[in-house]
PDB file as gemmi writes it, atoms N, CA and C in Angstrom:
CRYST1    1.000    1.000    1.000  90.00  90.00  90.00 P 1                      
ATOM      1  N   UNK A   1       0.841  -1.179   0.000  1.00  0.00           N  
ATOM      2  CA  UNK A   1       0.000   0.000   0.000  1.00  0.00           C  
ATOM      3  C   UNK A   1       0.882   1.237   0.000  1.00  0.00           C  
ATOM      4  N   UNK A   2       0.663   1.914  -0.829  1.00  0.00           N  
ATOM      5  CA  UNK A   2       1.618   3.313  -0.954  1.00  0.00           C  
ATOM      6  C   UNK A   2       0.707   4.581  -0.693  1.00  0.00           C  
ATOM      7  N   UNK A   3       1.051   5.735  -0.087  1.00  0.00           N  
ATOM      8  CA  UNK A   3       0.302   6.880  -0.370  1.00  0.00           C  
ATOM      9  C   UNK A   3       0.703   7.875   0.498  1.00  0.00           C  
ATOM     10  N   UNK A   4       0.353   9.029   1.103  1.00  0.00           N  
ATOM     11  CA  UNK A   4       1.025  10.080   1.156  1.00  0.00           C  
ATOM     12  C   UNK A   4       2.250  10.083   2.264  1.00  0.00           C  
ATOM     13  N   UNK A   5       1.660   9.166   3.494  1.00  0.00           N  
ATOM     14  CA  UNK A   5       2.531   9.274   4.573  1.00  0.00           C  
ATOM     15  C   UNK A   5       3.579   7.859   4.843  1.00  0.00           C  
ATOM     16  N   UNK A   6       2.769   7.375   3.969  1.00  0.00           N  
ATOM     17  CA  UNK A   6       4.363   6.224   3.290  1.00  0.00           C  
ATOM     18  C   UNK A   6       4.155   5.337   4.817  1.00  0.00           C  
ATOM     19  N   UNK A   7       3.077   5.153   5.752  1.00  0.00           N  
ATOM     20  CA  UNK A   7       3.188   4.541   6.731  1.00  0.00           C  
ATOM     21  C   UNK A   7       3.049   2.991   6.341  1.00  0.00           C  
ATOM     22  N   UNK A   8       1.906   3.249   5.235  1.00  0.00           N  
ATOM     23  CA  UNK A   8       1.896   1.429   4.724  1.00  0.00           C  
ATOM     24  C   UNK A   8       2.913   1.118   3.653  1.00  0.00           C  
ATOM     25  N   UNK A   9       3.998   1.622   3.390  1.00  0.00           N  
ATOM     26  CA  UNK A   9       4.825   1.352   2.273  1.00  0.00           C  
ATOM     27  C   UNK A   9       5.494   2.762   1.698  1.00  0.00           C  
ATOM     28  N   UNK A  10       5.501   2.825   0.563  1.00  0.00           N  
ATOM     29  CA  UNK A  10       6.389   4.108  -0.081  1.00  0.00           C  
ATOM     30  C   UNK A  10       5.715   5.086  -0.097  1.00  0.00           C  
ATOM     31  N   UNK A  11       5.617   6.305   0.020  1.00  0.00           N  
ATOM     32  CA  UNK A  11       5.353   7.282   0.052  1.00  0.00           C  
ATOM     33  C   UNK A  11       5.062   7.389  -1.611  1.00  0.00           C  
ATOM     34  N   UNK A  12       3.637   7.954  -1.694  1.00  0.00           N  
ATOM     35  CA  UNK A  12       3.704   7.917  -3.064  1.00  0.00           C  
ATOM     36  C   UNK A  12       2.622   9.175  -3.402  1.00  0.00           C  
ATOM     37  N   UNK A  13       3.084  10.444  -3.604  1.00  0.00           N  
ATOM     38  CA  UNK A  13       2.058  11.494  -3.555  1.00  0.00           C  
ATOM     39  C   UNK A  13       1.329  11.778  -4.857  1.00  0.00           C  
ATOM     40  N   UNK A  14       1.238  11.610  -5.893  1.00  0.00           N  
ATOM     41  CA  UNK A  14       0.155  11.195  -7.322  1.00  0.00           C  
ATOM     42  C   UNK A  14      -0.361  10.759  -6.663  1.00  0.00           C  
ATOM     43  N   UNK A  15      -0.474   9.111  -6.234  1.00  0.00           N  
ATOM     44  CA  UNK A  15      -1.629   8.737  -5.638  1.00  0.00           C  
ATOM     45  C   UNK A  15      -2.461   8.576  -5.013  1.00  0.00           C  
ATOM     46  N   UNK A  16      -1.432   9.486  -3.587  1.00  0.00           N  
ATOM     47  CA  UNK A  16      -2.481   9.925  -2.760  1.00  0.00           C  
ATOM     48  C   UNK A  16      -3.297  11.526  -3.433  1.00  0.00           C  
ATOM     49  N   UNK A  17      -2.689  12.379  -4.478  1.00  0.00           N  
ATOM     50  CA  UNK A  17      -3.568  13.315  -5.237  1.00  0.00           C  
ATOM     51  C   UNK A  17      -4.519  12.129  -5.467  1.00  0.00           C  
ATOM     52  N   UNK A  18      -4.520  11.481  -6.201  1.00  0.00           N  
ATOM     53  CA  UNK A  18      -5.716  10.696  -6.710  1.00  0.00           C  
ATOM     54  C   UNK A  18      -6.872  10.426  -6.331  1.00  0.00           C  
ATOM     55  N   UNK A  19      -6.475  10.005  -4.846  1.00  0.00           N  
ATOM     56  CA  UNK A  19      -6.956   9.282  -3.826  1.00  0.00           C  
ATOM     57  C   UNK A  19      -7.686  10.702  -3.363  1.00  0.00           C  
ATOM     58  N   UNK A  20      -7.391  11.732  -2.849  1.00  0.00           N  
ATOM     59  CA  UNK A  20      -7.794  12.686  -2.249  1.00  0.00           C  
ATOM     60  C   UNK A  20      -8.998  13.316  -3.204  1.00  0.00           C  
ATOM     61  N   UNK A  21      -8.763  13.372  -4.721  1.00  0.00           N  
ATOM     62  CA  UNK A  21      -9.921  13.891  -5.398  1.00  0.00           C  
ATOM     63  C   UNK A  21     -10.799  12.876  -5.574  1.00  0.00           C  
ATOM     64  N   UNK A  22     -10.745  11.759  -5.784  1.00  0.00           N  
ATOM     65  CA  UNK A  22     -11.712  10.730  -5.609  1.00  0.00           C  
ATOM     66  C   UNK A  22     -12.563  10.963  -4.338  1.00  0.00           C  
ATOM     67  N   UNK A  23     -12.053  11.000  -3.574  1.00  0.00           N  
ATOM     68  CA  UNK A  23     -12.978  10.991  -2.285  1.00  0.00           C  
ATOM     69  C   UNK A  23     -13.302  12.493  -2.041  1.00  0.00           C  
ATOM     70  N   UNK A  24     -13.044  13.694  -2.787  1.00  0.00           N  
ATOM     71  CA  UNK A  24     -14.017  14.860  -2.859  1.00  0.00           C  
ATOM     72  C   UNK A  24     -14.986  14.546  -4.149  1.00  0.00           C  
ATOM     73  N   UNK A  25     -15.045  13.785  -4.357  1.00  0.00           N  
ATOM     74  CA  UNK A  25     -16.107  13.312  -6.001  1.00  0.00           C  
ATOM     75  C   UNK A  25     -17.215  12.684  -4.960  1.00  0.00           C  
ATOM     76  N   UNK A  26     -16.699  11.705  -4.447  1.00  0.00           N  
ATOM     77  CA  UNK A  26     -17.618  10.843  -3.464  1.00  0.00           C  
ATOM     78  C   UNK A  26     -18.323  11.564  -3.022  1.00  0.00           C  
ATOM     79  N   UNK A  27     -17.798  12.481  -1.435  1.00  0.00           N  
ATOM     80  CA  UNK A  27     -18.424  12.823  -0.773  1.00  0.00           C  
ATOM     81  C   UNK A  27     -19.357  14.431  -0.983  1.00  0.00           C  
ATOM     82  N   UNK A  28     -18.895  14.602  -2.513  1.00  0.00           N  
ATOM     83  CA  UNK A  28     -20.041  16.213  -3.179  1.00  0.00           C  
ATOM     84  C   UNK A  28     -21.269  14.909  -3.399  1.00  0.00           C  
ATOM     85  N   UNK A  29     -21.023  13.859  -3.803  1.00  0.00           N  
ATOM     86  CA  UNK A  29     -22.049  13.129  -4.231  1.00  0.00           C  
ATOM     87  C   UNK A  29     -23.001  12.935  -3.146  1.00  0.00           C  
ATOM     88  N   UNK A  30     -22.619  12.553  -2.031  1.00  0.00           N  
ATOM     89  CA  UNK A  30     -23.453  11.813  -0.805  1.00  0.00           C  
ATOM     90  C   UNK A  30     -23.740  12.974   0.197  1.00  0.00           C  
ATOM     91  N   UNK A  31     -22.512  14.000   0.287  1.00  0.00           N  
ATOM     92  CA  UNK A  31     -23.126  15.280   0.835  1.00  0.00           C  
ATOM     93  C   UNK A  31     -22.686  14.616   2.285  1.00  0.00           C  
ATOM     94  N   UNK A  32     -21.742  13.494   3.017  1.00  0.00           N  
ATOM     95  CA  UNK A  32     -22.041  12.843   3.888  1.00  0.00           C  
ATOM     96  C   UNK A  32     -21.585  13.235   5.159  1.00  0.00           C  
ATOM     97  N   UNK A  33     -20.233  14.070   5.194  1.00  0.00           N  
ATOM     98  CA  UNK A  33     -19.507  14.385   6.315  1.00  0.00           C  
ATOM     99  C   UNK A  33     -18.939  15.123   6.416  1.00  0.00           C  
ATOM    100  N   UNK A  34     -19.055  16.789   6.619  1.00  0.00           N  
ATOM    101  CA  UNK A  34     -18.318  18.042   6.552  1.00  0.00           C  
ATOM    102  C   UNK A  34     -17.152  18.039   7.596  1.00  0.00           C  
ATOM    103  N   UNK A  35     -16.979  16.896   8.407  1.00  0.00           N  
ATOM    104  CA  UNK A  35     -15.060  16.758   8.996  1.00  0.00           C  
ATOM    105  C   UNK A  35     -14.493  16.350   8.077  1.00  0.00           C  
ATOM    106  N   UNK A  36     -14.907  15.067   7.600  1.00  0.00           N  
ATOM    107  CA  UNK A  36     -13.668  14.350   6.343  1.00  0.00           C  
ATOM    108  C   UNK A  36     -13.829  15.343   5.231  1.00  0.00           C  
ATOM    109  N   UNK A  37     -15.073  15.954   4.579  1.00  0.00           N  
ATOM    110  CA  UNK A  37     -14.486  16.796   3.671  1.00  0.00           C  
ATOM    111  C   UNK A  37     -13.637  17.633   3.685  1.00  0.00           C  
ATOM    112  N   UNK A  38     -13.828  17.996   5.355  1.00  0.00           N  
ATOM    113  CA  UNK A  38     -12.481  19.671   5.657  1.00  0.00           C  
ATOM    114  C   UNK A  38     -11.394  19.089   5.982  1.00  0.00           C  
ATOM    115  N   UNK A  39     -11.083  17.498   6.112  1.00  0.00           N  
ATOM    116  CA  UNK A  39      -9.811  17.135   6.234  1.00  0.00           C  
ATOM    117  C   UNK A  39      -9.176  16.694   4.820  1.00  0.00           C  
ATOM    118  N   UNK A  40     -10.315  16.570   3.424  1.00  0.00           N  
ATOM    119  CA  UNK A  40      -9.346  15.724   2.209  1.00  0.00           C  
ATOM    120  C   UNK A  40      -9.455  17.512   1.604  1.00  0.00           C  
ATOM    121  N   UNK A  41      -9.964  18.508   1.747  1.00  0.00           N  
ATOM    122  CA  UNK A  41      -9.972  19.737   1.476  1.00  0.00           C  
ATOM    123  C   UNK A  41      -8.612  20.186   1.665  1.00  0.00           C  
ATOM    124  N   UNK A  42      -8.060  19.963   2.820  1.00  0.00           N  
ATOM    125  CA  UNK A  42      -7.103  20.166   3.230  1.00  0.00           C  
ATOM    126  C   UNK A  42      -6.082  19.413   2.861  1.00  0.00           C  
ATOM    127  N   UNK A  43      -5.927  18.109   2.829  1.00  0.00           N  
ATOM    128  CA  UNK A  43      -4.750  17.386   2.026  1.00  0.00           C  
ATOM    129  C   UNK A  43      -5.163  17.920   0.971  1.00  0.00           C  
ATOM    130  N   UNK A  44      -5.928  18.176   0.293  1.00  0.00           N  
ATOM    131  CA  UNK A  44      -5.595  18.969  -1.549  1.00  0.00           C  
ATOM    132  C   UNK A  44      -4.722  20.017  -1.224  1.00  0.00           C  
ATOM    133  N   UNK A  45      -5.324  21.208  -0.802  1.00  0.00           N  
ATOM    134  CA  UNK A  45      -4.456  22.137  -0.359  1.00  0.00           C  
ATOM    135  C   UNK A  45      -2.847  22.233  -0.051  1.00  0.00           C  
ATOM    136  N   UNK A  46      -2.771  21.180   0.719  1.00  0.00           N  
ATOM    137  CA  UNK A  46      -1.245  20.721   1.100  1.00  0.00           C  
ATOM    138  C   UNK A  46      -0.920  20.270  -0.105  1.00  0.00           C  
ATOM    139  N   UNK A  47      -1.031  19.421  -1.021  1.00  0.00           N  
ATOM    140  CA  UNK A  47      -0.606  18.763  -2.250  1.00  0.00           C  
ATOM    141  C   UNK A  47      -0.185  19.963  -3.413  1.00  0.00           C  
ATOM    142  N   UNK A  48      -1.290  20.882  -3.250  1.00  0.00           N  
ATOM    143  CA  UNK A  48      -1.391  22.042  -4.249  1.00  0.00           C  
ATOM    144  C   UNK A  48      -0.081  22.699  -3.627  1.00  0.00           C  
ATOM    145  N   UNK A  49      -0.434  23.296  -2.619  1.00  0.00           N  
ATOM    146  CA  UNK A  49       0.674  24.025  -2.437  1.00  0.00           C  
ATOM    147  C   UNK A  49       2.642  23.774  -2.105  1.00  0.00           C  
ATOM    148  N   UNK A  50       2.376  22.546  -1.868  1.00  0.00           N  
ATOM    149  CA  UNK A  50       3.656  22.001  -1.691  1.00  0.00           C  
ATOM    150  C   UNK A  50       4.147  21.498  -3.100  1.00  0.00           C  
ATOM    151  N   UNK A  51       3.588  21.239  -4.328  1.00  0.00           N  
ATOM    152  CA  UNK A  51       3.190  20.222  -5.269  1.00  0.00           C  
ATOM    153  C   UNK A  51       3.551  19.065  -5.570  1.00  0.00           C  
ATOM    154  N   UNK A  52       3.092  18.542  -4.436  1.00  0.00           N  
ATOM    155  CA  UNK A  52       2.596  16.920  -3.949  1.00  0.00           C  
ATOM    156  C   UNK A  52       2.138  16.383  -5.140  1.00  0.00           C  
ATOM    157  N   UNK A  53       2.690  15.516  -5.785  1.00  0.00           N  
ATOM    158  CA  UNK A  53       1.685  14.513  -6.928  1.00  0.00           C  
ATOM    159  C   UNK A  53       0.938  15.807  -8.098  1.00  0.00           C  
ATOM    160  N   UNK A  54       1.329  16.959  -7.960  1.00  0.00           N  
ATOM    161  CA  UNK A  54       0.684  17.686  -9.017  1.00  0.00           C  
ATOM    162  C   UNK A  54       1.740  18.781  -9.235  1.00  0.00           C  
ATOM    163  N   UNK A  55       0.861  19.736  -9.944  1.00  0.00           N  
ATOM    164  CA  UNK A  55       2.032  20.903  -9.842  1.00  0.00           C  
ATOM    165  C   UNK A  55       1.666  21.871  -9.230  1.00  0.00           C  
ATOM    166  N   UNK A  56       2.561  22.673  -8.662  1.00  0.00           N  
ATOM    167  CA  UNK A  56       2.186  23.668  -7.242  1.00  0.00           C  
ATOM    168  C   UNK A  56       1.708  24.939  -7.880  1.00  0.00           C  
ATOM    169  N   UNK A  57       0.755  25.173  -7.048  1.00  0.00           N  
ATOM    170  CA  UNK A  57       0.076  25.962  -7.758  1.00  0.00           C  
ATOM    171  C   UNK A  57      -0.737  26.472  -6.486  1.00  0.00           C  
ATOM    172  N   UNK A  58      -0.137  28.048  -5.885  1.00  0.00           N  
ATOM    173  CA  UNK A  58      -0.588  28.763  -4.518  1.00  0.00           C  
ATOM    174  C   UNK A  58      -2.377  29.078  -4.953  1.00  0.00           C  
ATOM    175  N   UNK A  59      -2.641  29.616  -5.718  1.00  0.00           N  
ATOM    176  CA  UNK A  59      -4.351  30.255  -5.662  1.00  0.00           C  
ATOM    177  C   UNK A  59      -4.788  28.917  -6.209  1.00  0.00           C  
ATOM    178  N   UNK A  60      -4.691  27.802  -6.622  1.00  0.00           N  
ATOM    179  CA  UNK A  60      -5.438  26.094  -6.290  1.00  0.00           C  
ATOM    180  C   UNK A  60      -5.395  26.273  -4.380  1.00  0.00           C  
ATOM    181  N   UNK A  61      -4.318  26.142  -4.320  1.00  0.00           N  
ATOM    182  CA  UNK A  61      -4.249  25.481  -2.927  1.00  0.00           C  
ATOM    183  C   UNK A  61      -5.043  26.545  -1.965  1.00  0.00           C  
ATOM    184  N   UNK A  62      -5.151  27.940  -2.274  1.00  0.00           N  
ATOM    185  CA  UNK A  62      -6.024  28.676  -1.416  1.00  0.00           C  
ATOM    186  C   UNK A  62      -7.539  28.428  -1.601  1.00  0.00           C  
ATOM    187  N   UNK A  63      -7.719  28.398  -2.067  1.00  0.00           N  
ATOM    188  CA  UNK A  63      -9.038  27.893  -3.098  1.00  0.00           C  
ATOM    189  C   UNK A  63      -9.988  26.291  -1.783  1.00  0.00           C  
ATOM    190  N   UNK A  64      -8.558  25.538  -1.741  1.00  0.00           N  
ATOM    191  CA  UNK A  64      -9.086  24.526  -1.161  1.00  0.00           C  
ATOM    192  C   UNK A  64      -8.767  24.607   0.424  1.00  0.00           C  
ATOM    193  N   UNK A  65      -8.266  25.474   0.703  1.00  0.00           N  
ATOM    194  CA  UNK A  65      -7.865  26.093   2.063  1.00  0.00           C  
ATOM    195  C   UNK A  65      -9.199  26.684   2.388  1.00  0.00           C  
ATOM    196  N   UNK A  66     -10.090  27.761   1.792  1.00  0.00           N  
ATOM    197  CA  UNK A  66     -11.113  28.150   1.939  1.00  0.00           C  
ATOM    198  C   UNK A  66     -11.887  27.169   2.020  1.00  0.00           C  
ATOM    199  N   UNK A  67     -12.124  26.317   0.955  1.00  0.00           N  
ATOM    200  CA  UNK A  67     -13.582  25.121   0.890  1.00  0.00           C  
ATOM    201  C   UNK A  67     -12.862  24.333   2.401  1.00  0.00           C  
ATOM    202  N   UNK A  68     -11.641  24.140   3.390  1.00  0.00           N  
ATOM    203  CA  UNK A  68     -11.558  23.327   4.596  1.00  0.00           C  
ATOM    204  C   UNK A  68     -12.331  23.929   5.415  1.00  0.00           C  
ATOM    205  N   UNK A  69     -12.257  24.987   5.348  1.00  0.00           N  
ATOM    206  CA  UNK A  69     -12.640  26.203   6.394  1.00  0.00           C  
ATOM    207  C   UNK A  69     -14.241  26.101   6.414  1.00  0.00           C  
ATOM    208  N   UNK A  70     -15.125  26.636   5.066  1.00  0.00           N  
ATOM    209  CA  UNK A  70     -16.263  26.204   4.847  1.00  0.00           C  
ATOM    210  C   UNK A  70     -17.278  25.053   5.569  1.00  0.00           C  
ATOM    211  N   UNK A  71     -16.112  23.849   5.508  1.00  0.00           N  
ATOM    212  CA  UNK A  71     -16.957  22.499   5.699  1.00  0.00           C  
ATOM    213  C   UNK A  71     -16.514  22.392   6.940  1.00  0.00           C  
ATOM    214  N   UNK A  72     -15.981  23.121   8.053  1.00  0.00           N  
ATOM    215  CA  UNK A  72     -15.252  22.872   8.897  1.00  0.00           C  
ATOM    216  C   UNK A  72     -16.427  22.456  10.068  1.00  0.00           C  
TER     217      UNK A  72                                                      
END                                                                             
């Protein structure tokens, strides 16, 4: 198992991007839990702005800094 904090294996940040927008797809769908959304809100953010698995990019990552805050 690979993904951002490399606790189950390699550290692998694409896939935890992956992983993190998948599960904001999910949960706009089900509407289900405004903590986990303000916590994968926030790993985007971190990804964006550090550029984790994507490319860094500061007004993405504020963007999803606001929507943590929102669902908080």
């Amino acid at each position: 198992m690979y993904g951002f904090y490399g606790d189950a294996g390699e550290k692998d940040y694409g896939l935890a991007f992956e992983y993190y927008q998948e599960a904001v797809q999910l949960l706009n769908e089900t509407n289900d839990d405004d903590d986990i959304m303000s916590d994968i809100y926030y790993r985007l953010a971190l990804c964006w702005y550090k550029g984790y698995g994507t490319d860094q990019d500061i007004l993405v990552a504020f963007h999803y800094i606001n929507e943590a805050l929102e669902n908080k």
